[in-house]
Residue, then its C-alpha position, 0 to 999 in steps of 0.5 A: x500500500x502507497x503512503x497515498x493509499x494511507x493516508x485516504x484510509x486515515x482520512x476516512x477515520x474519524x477525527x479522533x482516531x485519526x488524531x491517535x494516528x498522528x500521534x502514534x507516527x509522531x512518537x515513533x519519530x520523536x524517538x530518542x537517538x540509537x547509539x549508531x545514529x549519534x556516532x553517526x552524527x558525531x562522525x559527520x560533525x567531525x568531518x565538517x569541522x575537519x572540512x567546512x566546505x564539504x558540507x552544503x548550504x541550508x539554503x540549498x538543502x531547503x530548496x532540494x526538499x521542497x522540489x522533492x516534496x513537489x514531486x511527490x505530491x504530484x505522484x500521489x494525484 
């Protein structure tokens, strides 16, 4: 099932239940770290101290999303 296909389930839902949907996704994402992550994240911090420049601007992250997010929004039409 496509996360389109999903989320018109969870539209059907009444309100209530669709809010304890939001809610179950938002606690599973708010989740704390594993420990691989932040050595993961400490190993990339690292090597932007070592090399500034290797890194990209916010700005041209926030771009990329947003055309990625357009893209996807026009699949799920």
């Amino acid at each position: 099932m496509s996360a389109a296909q999903v989320i018109e389930q969870v539209e059907k839902l009444p309100f209530e239940e669709q809010r304890e949907v939001f809610e179950q996704l938002r606690e599973k994402f708010d989740a704390e770290p594993t420990p691989e992550q932040l050595a993961e994240f400490e190993r990339r911090g690292e090597e932007l101290r070592r090399n500034p420049k290797s890194g990209i601007p916010w700005e041209q992250v926030r771009a990329e999303l947003k055309e990625r997010i357009k893209g996807r929004a026009c699949l799920a039409k």
